[in-house]
C-alpha positions in Angstrom: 13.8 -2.5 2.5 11.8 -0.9 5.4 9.0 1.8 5.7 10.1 5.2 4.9 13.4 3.9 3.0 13.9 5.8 -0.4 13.3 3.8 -3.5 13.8 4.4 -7.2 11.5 2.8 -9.3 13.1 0.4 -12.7 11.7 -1.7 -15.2 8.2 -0.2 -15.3 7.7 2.0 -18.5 5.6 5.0 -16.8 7.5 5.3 -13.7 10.9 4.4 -14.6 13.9 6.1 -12.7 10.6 8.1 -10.5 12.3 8.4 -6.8 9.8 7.0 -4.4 9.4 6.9 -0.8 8.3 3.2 0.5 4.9 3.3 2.7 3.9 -0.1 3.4 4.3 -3.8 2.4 1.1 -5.4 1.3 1.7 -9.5 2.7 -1.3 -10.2 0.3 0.2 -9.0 -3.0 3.7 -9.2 -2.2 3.7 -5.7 -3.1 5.2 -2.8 -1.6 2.8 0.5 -1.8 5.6 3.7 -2.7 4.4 7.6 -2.2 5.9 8.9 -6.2 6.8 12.9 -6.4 2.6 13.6 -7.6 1.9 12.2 -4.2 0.3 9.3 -4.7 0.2 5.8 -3.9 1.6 3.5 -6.3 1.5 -0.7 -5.6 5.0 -1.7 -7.0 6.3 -5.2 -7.2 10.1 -5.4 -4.9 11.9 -6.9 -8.1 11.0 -3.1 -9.6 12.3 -1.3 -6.6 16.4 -0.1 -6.2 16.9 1.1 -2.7 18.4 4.2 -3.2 22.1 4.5 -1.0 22.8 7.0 1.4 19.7 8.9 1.3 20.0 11.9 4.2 17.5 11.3 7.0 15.2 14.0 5.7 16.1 14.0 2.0 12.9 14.4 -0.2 12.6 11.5 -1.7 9.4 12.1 -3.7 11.5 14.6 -5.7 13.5 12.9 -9.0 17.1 13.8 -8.1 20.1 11.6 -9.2 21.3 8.9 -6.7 23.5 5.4 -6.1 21.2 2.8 -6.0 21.6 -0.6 -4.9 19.5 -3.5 -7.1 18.5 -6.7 -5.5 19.0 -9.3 -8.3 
């Protein structure tokens, strides 16, 4: 996962299934910090992250569309 890929956030009752776009990795926390749809900055841990397949350059990824994602197990 790199800056600016699009996310969908899993296994985190509030934000499940939200579409995300990733901002930054924190090295201290191991976390990665997403934008979610409300536009805000959410700290999410990578195990709770599915990088969303064949996102479009451009596609708004803040917005909660259906999408093939890819989970990292």
């Amino acid at each position: 996962m790199k800056v600016g890929d699009c996310v969908r956030i899993h296994g985190l009752y509030v934000l499940n299934d939200l579409m995300a776009t990733a901002d930054s990795f924190c090295e201290t926390t191991g976390r990665w910090e997403v934008k979610i749809p409300d536009g805000s900055i959410k700290a999410i841990n990578p195990e709770n992250l599915a990088l969303v397949v064949g996102a479009e350059l451009g596609q708004d990824c803040t917005a909660d569309a259906d999408a093939d994602v890819v989970l990292d197990e």
